[in-house]
Biopython code that builds the backbone (N, CA, C, O; Angstrom):
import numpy as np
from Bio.PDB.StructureBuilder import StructureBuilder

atoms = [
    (1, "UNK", "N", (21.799, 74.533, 22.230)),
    (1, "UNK", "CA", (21.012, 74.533, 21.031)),
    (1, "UNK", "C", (21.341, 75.799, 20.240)),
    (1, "UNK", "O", (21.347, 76.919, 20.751)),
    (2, "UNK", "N", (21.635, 75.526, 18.870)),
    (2, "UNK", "CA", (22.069, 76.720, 17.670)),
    (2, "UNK", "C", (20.571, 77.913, 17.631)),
    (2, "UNK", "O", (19.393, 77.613, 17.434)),
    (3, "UNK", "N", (21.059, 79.027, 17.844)),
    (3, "UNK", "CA", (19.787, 79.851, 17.115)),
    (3, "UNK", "C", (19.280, 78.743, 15.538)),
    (3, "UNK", "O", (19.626, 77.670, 15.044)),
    (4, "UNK", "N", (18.154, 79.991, 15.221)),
    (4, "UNK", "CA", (17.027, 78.935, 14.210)),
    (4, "UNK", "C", (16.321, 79.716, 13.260)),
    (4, "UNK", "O", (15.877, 80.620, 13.968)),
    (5, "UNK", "N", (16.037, 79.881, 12.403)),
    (5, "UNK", "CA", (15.415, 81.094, 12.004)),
    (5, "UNK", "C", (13.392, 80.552, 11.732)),
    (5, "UNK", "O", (12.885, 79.554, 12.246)),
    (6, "UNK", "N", (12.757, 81.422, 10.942)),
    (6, "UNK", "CA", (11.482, 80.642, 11.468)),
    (6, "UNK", "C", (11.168, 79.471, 10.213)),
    (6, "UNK", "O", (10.298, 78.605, 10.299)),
    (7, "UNK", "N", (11.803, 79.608, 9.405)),
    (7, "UNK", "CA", (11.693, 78.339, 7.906)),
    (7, "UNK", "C", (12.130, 77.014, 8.495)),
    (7, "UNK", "O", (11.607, 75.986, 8.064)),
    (8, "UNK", "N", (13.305, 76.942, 9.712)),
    (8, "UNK", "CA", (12.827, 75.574, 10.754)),
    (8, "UNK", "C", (12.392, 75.370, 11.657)),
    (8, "UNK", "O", (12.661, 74.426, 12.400)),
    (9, "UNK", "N", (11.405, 76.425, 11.857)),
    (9, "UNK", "CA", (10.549, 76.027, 12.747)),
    (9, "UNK", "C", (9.728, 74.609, 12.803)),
    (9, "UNK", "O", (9.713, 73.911, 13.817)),
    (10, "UNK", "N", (8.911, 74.202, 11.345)),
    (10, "UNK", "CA", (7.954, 73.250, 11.523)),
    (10, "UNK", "C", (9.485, 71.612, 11.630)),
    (10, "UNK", "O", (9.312, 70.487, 12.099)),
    (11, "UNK", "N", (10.271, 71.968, 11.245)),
    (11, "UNK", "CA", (11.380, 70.582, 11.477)),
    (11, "UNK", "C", (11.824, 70.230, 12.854)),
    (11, "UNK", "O", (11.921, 69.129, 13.397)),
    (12, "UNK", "N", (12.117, 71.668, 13.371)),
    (12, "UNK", "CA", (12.133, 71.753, 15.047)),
    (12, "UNK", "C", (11.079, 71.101, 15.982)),
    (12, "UNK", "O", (11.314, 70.471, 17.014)),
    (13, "UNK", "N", (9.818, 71.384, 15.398)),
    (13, "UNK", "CA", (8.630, 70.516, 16.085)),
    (13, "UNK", "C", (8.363, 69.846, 15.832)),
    (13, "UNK", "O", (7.573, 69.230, 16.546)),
    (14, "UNK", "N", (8.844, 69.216, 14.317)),
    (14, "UNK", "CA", (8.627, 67.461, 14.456)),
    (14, "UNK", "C", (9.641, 66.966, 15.057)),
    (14, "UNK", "O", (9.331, 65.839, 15.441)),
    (15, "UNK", "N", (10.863, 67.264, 15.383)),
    (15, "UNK", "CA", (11.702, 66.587, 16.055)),
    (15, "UNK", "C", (11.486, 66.516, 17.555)),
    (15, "UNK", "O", (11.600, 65.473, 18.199)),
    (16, "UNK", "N", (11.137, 67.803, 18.114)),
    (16, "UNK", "CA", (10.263, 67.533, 19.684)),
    (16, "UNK", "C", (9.307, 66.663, 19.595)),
    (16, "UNK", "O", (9.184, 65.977, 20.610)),
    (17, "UNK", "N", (8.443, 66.397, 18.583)),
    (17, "UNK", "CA", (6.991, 65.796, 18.920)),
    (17, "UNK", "C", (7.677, 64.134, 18.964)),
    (17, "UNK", "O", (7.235, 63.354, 19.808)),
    (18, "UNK", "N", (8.623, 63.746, 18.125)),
    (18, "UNK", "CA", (9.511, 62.631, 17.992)),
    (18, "UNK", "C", (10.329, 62.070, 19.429)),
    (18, "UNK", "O", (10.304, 60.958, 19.957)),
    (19, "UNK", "N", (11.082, 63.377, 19.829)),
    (19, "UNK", "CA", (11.464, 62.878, 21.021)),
    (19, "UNK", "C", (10.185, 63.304, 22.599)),
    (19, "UNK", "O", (10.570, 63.134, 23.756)),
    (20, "UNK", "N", (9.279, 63.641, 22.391)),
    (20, "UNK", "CA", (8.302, 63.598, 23.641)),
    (20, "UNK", "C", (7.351, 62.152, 23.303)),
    (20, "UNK", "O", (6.440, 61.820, 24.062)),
    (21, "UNK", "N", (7.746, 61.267, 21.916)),
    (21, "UNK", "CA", (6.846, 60.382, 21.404)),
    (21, "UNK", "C", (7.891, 58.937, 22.554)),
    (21, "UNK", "O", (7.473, 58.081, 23.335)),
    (22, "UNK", "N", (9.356, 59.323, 22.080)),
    (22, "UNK", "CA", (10.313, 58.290, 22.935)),
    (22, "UNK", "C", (10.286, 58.083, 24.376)),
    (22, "UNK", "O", (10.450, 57.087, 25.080)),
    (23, "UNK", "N", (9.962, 59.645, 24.682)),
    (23, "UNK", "CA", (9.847, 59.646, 25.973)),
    (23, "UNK", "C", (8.694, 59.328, 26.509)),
    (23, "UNK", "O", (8.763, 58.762, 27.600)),
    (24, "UNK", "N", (7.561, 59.539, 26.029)),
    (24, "UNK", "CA", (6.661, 58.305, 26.603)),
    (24, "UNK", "C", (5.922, 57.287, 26.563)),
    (24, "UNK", "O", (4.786, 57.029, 26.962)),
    (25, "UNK", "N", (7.041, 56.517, 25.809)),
    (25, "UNK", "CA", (7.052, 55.011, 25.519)),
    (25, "UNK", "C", (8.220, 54.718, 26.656)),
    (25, "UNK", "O", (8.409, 53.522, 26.879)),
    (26, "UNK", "N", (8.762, 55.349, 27.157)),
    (26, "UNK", "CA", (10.159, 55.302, 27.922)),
    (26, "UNK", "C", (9.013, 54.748, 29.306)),
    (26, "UNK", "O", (8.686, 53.645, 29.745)),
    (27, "UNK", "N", (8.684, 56.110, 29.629)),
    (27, "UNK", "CA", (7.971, 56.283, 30.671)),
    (27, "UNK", "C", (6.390, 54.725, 31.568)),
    (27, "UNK", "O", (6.183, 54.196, 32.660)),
    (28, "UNK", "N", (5.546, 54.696, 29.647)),
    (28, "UNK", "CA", (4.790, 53.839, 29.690)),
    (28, "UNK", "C", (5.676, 51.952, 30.321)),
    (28, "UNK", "O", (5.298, 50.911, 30.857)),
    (29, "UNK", "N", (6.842, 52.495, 29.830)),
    (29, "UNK", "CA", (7.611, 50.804, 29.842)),
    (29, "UNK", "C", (7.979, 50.882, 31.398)),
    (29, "UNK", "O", (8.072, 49.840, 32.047)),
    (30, "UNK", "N", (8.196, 52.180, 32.007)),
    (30, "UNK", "CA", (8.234, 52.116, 33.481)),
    (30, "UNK", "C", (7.523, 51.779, 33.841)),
    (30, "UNK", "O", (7.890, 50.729, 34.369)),
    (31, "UNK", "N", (5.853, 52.005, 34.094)),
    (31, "UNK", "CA", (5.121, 52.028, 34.698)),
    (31, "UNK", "C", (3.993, 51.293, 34.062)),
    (31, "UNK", "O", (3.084, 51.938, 33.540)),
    (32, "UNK", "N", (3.982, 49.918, 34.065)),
    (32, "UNK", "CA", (3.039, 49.168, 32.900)),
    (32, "UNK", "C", (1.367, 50.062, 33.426)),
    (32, "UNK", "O", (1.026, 50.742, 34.394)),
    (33, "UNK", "N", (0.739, 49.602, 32.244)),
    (33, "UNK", "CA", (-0.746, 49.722, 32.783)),
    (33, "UNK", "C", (-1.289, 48.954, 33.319)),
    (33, "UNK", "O", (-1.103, 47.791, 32.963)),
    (34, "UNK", "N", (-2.076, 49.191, 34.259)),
    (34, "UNK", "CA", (-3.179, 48.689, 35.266)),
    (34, "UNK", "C", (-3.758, 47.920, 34.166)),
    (34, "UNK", "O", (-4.457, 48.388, 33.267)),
    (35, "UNK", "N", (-3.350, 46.498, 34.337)),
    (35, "UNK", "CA", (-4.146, 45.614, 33.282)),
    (35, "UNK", "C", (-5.237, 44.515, 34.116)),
    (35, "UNK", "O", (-5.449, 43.329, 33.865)),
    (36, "UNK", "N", (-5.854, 45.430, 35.240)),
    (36, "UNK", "CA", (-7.037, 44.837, 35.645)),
    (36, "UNK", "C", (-6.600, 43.914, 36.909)),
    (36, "UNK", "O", (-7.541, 43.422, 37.533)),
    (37, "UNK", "N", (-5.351, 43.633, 37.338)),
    (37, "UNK", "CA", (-5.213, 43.233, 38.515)),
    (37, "UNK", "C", (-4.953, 43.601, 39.863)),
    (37, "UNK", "O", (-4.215, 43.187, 40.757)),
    (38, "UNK", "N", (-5.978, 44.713, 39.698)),
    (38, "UNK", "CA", (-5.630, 45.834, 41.306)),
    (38, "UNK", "C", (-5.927, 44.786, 42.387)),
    (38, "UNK", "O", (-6.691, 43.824, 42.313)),
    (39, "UNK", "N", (-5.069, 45.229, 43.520)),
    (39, "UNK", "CA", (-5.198, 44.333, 45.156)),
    (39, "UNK", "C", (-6.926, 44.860, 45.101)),
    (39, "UNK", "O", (-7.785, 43.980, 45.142)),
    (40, "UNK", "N", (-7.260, 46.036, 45.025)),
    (40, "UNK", "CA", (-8.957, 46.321, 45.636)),
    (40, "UNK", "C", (-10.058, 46.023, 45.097)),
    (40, "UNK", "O", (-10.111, 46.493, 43.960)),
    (41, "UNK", "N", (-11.168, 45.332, 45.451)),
    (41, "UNK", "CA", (-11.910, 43.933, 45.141)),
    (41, "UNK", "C", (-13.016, 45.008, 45.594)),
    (41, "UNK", "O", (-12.893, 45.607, 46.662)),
    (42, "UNK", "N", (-14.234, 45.250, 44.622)),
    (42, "UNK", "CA", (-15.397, 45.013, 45.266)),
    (42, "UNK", "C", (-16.073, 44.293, 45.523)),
    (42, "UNK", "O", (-15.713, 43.137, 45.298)),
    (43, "UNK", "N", (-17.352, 44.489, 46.096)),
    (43, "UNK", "CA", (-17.924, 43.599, 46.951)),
    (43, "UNK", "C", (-17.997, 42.317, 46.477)),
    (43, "UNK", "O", (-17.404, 41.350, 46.955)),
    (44, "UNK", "N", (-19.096, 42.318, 45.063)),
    (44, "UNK", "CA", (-19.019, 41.131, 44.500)),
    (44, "UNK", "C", (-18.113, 40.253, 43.992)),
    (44, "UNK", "O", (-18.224, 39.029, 44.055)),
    (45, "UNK", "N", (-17.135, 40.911, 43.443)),
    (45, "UNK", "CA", (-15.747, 40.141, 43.257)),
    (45, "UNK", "C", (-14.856, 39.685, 44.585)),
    (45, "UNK", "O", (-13.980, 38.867, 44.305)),
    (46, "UNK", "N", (-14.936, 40.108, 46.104)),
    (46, "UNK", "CA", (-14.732, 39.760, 47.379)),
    (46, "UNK", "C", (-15.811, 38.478, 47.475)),
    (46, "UNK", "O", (-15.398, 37.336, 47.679)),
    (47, "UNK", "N", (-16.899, 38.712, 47.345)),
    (47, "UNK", "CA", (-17.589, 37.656, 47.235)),
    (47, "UNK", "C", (-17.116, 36.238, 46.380)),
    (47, "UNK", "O", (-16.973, 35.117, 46.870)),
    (48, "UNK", "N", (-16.945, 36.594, 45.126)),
    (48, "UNK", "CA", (-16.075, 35.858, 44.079)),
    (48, "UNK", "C", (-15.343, 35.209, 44.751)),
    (48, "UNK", "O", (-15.473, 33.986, 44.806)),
    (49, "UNK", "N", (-14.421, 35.845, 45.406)),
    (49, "UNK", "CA", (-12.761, 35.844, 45.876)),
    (49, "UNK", "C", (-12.996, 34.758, 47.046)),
    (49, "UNK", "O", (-12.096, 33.952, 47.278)),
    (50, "UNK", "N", (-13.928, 34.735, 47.620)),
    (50, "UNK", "CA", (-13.956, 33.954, 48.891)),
    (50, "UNK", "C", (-14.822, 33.026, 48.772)),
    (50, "UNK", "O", (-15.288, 32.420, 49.737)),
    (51, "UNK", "N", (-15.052, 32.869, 47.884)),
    (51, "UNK", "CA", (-16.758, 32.001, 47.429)),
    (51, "UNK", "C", (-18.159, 31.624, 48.276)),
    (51, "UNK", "O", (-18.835, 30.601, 48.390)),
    (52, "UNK", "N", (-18.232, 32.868, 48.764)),
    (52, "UNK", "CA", (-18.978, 33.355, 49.472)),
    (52, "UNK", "C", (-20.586, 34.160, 49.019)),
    (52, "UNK", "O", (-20.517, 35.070, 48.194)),
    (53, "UNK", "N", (-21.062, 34.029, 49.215)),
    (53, "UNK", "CA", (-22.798, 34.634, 49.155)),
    (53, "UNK", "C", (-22.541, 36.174, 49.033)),
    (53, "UNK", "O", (-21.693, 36.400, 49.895)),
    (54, "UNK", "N", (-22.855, 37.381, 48.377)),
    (54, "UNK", "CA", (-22.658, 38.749, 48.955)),
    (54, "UNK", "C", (-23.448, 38.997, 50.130)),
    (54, "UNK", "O", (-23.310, 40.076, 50.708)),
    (55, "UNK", "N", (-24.137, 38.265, 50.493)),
    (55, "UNK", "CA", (-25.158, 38.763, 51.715)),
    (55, "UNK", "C", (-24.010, 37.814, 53.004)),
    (55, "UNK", "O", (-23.646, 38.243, 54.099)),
    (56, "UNK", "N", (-23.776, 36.859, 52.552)),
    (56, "UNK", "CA", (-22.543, 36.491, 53.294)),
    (56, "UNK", "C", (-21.237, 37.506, 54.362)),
    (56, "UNK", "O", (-20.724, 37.736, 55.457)),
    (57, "UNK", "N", (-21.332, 37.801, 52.810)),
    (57, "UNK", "CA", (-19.592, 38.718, 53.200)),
    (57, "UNK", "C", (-20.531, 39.999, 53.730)),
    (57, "UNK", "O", (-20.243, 40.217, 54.906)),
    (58, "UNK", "N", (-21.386, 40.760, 53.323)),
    (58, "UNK", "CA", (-22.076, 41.712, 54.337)),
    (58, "UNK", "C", (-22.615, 41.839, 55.568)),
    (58, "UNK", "O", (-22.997, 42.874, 56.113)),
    (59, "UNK", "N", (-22.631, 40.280, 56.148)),
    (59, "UNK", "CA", (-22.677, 39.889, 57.331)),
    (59, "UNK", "C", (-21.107, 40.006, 58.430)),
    (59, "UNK", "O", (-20.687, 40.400, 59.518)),
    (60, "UNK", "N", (-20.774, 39.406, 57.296)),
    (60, "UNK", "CA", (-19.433, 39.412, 58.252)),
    (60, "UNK", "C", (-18.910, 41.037, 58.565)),
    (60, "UNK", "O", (-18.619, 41.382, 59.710)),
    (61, "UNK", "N", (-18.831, 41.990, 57.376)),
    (61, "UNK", "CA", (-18.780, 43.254, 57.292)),
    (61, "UNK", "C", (-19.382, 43.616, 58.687)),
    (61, "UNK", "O", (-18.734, 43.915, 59.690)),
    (62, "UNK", "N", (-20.696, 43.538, 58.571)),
    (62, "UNK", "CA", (-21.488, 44.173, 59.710)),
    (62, "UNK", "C", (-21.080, 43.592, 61.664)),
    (62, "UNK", "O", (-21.515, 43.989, 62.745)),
    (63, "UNK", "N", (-20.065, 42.517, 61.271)),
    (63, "UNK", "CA", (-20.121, 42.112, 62.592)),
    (63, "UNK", "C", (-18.627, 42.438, 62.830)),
    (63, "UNK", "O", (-18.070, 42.238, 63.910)),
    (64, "UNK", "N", (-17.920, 43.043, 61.552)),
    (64, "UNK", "CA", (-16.708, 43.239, 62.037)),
    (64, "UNK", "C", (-15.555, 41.809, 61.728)),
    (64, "UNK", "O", (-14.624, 41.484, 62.466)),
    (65, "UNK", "N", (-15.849, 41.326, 60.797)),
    (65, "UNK", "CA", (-15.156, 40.214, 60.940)),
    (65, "UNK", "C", (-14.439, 40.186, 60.128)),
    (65, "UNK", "O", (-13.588, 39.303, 60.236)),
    (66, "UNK", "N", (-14.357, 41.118, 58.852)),
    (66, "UNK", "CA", (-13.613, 40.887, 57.878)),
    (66, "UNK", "C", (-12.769, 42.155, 57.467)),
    (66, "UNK", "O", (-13.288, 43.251, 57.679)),
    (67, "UNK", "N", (-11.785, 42.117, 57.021)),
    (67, "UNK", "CA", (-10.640, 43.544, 56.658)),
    (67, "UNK", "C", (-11.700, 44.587, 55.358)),
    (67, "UNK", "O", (-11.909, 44.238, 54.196)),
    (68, "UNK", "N", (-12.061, 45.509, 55.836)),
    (68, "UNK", "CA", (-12.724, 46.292, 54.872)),
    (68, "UNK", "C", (-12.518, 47.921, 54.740)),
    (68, "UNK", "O", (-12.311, 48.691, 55.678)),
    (69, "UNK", "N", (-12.624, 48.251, 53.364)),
    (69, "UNK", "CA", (-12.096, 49.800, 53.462)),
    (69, "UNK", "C", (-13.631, 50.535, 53.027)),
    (69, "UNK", "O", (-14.365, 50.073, 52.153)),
    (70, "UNK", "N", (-13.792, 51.198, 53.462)),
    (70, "UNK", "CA", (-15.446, 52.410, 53.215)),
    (70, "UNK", "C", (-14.956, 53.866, 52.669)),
    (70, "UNK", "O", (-15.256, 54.770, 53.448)),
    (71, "UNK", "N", (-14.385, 54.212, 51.697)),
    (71, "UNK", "CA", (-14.308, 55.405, 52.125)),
    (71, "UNK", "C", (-15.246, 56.268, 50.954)),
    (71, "UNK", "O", (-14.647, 56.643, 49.947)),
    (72, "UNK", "N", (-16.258, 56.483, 51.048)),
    (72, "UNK", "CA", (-17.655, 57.256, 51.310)),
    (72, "UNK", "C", (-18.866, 56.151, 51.743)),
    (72, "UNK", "O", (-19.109, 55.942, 52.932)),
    (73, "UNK", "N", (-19.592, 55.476, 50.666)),
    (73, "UNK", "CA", (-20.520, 54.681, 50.422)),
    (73, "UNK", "C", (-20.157, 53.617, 50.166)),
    (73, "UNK", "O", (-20.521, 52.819, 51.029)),
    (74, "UNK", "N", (-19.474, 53.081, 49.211)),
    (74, "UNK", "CA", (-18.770, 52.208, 48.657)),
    (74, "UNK", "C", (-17.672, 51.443, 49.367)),
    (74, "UNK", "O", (-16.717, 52.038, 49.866)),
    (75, "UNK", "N", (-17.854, 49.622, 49.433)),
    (75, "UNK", "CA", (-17.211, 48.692, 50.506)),
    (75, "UNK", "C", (-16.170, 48.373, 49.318)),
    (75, "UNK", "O", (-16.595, 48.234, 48.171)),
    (76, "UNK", "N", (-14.447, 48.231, 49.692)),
    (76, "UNK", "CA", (-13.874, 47.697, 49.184)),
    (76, "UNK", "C", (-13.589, 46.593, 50.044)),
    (76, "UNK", "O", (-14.149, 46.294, 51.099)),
    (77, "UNK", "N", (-12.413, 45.887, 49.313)),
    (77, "UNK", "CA", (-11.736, 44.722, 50.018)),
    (77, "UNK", "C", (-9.900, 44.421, 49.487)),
    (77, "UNK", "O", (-9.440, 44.007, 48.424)),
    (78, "UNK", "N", (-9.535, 44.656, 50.194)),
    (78, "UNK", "CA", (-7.731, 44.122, 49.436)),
    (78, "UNK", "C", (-7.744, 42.832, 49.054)),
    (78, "UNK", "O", (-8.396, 42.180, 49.870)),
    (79, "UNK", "N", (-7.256, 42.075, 48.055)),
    (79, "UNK", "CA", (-6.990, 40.868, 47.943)),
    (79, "UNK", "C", (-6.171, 40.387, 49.265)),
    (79, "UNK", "O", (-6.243, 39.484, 50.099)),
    (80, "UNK", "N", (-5.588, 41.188, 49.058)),
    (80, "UNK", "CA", (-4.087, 40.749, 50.100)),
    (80, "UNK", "C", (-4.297, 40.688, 51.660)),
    (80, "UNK", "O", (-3.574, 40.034, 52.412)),
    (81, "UNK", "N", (-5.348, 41.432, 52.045)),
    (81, "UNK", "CA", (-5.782, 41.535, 53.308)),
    (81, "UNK", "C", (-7.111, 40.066, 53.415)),
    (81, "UNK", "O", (-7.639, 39.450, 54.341)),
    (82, "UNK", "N", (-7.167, 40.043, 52.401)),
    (82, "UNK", "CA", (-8.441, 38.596, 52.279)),
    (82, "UNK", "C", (-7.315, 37.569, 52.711)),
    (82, "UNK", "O", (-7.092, 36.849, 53.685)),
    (83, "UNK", "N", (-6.726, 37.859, 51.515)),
    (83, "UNK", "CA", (-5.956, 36.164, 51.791)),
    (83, "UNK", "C", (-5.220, 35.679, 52.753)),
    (83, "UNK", "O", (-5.032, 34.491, 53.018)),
    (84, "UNK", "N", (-4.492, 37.303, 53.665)),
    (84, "UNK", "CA", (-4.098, 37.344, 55.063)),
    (84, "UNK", "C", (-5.208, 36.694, 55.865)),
    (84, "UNK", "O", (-4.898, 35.828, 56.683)),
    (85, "UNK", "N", (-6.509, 37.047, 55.695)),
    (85, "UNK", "CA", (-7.433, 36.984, 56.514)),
    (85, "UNK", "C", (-8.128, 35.614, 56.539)),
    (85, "UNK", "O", (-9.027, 35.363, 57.341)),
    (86, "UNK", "N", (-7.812, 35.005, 55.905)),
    (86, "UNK", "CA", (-8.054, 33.465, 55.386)),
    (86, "UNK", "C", (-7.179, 32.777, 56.259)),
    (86, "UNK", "O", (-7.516, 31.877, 57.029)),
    (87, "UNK", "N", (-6.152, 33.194, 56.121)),
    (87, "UNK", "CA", (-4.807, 32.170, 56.515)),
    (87, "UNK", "C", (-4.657, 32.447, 58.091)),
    (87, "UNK", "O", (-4.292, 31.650, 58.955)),
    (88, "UNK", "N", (-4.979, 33.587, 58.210)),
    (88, "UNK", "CA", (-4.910, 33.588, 59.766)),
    (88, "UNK", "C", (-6.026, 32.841, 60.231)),
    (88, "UNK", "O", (-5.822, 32.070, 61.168)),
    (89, "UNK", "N", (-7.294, 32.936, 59.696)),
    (89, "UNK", "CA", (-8.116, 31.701, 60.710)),
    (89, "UNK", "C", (-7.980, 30.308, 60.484)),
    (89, "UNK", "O", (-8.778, 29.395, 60.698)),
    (90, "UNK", "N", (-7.076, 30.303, 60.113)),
    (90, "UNK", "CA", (-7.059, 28.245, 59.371)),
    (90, "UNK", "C", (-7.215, 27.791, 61.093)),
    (90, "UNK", "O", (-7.004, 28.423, 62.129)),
    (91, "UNK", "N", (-7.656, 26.483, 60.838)),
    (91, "UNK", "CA", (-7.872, 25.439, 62.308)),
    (91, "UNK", "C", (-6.717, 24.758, 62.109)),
    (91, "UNK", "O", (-6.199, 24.625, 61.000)),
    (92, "UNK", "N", (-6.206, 24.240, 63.305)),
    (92, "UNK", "CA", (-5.089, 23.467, 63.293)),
    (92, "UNK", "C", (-5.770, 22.126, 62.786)),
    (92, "UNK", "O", (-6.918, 22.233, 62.357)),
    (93, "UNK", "N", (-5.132, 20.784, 62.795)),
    (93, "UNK", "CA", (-5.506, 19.403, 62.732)),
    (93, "UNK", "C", (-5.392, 19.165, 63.862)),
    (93, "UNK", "O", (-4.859, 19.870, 64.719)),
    (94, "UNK", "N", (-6.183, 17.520, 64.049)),
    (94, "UNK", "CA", (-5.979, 17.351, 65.561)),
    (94, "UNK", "C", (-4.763, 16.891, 65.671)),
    (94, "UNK", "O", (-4.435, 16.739, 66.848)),
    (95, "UNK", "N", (-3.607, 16.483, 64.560)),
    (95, "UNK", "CA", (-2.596, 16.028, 64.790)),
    (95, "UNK", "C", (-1.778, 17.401, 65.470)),
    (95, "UNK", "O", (-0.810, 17.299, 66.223)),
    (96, "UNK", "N", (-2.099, 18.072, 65.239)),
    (96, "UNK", "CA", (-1.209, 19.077, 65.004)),
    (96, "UNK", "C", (-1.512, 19.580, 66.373)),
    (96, "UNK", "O", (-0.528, 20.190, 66.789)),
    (97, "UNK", "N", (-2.665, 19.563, 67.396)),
    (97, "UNK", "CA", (-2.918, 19.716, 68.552)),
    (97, "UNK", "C", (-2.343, 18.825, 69.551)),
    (97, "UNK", "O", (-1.752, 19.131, 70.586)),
    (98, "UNK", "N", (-2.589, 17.758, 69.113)),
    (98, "UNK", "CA", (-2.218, 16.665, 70.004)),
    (98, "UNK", "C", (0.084, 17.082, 70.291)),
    (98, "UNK", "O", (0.917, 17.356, 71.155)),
    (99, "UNK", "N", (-0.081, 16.809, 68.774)),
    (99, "UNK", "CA", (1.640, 17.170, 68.997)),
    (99, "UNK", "C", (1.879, 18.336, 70.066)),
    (99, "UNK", "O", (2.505, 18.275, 71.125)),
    (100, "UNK", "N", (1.182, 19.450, 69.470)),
    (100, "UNK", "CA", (0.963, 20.656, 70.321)),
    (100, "UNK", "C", (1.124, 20.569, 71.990)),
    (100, "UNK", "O", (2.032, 20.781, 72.795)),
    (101, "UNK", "N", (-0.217, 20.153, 72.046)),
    (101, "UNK", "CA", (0.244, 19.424, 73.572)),
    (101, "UNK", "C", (1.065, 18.849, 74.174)),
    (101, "UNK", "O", (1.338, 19.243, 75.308)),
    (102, "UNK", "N", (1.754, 17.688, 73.596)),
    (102, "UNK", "CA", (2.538, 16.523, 74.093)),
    (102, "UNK", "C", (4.100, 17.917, 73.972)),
    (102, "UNK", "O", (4.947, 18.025, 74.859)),
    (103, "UNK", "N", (4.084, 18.501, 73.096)),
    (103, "UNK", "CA", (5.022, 19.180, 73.561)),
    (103, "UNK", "C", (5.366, 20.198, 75.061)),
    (103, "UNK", "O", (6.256, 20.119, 75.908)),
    (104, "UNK", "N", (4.235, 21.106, 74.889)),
    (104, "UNK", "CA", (3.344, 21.586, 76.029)),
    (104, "UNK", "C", (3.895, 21.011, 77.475)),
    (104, "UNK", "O", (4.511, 21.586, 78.372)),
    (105, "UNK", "N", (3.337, 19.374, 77.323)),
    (105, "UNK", "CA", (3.256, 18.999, 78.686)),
    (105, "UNK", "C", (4.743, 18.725, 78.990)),
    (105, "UNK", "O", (5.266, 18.986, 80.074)),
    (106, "UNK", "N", (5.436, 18.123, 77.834)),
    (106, "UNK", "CA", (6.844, 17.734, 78.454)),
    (106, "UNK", "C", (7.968, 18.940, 78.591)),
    (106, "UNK", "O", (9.178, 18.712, 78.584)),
    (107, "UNK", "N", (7.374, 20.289, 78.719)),
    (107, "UNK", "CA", (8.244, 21.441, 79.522)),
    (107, "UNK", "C", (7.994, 21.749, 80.550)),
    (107, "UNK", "O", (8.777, 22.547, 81.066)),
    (108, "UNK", "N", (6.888, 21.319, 81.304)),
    (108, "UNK", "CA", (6.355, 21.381, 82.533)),
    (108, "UNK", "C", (7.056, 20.441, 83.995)),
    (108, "UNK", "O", (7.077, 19.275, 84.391)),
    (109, "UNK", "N", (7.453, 21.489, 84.335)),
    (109, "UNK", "CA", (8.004, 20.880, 85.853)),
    (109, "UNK", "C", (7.360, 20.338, 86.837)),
    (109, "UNK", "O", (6.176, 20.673, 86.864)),
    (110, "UNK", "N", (7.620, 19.774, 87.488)),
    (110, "UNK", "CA", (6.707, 19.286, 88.494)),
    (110, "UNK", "C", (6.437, 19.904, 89.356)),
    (110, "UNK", "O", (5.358, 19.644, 89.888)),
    (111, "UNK", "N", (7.386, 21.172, 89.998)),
    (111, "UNK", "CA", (7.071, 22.026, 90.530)),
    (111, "UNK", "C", (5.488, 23.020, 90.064)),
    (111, "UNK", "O", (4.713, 23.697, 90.740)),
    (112, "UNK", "N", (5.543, 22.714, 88.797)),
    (112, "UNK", "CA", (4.630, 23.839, 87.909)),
    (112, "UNK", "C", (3.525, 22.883, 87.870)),
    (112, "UNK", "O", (2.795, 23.324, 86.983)),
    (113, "UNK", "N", (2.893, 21.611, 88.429)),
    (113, "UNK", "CA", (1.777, 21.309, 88.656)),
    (113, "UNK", "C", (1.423, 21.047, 89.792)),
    (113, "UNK", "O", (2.139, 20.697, 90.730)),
    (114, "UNK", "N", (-0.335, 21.288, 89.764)),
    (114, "UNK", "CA", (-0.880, 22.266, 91.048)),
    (114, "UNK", "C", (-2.259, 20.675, 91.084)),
    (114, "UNK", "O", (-3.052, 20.402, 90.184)),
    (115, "UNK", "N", (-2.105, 20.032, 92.256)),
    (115, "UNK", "CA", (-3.365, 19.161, 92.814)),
    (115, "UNK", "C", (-4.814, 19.685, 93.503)),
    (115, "UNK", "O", (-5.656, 18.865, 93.869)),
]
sb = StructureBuilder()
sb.init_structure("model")
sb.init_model(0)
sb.init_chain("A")
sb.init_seg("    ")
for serial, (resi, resn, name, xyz) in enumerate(atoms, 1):
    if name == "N":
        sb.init_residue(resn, " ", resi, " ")
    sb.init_atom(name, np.array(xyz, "f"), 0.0, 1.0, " ", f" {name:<3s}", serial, name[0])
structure = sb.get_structure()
């Protein structure tokens, strides 16, 4: 950068204020804004999320049944740990048992059953 004397000074700082204006529009386009779809759910919106009662989901809280973060007073919930937590308890069908079985039994040796 050329020395400057002080009569461009105020041209010098509109041209910084110009390029710190590019740079964070640069920056903003990296990193969109939080437009309201955070993974962390409070209670009532966990409630929402699961269509569930809040006295519901505070039950389950209290018995340990559901993925939850505390950190002071305040219960969160991850989306992502819900919907994990959903999918891991699904019930099988009974088709899906029965197959289950019939597979089951036909690896079984005869040695490997007991009268």
């Amino acid at each position: 950068m050329e020395p400057f004397g002080f009569e461009k000074l105020p041209e010098i700082i509109r041209q910084l204020f110009e390029k710190v204006e590019r740079i964070e529009e640069m920056v903003s386009d990296l990193n969109p804004a939080d437009d309201g779809s955070s993974d962390l759910l409070t209670v009532k919106e966990a409630a929402d999320y699961l269509k569930v009662s809040v006295q519901s989901l505070y039950s389950k809280v209290s018995r340990m049944e559901i993925p939850v973060s505390k950190p002071g007073r305040r219960l969160y919930f991850s989306q992502s740990e819900l919907k994990n937590w959903v999918s891991a308890s699904r019930r099988k069908t009974a088709s899906e048992i029965i197959h289950e079985s019939q597979s089951k039994s036909n690896h079984l040796d005869k040695k490997d059953i007991f009268i």
